[in-house]
Backbone bond lengths (Angstrom), bond angles and torsions (degrees), N, CA, C in turn:
res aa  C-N    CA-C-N  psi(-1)  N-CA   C-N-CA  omega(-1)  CA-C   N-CA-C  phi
1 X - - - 1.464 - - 1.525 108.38 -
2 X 1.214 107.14 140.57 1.805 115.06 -174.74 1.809 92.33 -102.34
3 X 1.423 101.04 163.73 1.706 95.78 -176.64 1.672 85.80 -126.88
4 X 1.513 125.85 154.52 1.496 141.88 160.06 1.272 138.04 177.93
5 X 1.154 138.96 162.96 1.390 122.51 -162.71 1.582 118.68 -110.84
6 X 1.159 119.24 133.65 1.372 128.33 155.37 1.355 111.76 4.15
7 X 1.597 127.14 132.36 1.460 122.01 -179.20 1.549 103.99 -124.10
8 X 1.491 101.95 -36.16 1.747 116.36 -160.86 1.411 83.02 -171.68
9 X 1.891 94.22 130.54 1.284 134.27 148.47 1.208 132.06 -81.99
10 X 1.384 158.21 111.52 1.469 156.93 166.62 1.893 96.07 -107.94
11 X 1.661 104.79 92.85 1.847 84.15 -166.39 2.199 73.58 -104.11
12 X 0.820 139.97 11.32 1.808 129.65 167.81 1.209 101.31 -75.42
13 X 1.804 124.91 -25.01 1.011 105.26 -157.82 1.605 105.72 -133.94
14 X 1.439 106.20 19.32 1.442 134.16 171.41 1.671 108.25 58.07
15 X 1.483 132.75 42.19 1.434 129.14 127.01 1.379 109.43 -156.02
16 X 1.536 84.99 -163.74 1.654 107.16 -158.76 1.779 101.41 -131.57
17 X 1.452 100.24 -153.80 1.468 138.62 167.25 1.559 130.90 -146.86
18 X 1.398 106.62 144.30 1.861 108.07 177.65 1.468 94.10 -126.03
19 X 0.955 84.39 164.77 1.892 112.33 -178.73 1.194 107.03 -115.51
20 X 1.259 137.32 67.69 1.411 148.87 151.95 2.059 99.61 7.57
21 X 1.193 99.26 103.54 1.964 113.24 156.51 1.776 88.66 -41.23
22 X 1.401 96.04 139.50 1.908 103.85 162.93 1.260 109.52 59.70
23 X 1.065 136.86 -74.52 1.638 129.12 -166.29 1.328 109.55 -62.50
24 X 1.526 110.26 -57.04 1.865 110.96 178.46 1.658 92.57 124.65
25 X 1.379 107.80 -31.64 1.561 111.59 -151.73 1.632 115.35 -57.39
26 X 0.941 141.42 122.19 1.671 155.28 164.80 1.089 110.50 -47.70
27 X 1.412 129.71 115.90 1.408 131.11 -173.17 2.128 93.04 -122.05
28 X 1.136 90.77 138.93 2.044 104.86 151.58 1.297 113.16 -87.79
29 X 1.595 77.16 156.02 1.870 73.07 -173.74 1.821 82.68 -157.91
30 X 1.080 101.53 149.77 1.569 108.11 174.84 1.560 107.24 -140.49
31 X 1.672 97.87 138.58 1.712 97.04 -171.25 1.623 122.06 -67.78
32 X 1.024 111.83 41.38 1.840 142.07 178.83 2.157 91.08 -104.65
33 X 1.391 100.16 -46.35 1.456 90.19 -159.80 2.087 103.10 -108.75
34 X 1.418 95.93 33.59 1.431 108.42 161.15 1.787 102.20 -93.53
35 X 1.688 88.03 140.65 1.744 110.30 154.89 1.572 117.98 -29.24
36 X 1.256 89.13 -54.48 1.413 123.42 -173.55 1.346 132.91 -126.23
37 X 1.318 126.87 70.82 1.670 131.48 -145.25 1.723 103.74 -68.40
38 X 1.211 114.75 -24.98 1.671 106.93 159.62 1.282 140.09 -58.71
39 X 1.571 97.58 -34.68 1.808 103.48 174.05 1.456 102.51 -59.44
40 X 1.392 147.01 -36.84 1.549 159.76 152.30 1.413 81.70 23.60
41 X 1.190 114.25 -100.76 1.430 146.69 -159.70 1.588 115.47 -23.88
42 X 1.351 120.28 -47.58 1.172 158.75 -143.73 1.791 102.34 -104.83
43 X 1.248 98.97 -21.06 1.791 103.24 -177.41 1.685 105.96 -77.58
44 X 1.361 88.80 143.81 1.478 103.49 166.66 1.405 141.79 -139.37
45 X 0.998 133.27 139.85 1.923 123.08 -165.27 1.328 113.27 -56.73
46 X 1.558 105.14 125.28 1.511 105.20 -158.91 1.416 106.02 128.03
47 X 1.364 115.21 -56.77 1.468 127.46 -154.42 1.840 112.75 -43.79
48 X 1.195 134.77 150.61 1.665 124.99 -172.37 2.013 82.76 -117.88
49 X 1.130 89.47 145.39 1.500 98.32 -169.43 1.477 108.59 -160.14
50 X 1.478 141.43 158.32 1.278 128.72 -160.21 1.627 94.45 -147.53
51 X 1.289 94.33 134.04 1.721 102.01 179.91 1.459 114.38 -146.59
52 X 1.222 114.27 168.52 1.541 100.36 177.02 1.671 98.57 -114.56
53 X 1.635 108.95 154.57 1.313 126.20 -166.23 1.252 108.88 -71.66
54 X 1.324 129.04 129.53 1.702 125.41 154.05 1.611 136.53 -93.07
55 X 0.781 147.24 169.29 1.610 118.55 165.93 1.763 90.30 -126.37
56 X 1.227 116.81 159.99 1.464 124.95 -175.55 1.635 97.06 -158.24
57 X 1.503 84.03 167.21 1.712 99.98 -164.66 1.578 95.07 -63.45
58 X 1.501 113.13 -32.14 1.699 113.28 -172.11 1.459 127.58 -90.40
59 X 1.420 113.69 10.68 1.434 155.90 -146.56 1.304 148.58 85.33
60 X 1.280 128.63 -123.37 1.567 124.99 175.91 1.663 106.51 -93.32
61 X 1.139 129.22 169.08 1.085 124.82 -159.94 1.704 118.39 -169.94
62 X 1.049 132.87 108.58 1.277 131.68 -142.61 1.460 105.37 -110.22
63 X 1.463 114.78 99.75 1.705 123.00 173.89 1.494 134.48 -88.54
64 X 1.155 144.32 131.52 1.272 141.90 159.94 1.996 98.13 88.09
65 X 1.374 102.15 46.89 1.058 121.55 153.99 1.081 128.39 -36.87
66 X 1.377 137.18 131.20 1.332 128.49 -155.93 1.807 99.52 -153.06
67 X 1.049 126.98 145.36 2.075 121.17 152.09 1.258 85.57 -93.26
68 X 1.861 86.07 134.92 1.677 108.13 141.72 1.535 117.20 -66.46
């Protein structure tokens, strides 16, 4: 699991982005690939949250989203 925080919210259109701790790297994430797809709502820029990395044909991609 990678740890990072919230960068940008889109909650009308159900995701966001993290900023990868250490690497820097920008991951998507859509509230499909939350632990918990209700906490969604509740996120905010800033937030520290832990997910594991994906790679996809459309880039990196951040699954099984979680708050610390």
């Amino acid at each position: 699991m990678e740890t990072g925080k919230v960068t940008k919210i889109v909650k009308e259109r159900g995701f966001g982005f993290i900023r990868a701790d250490g690497s820097g790297k920008d991951f998507f994430f859509h509230r499909t690939g939350m632990l918990t797809p209700t906490l969604f709502e509740q996120l905010v820029n800033g937030q520290r949250v832990e997910f594991l990395p994906n790679a996809s044909e459309k880039g990196w991609r951040a699954e099984d989203v979680t708050v610390v």
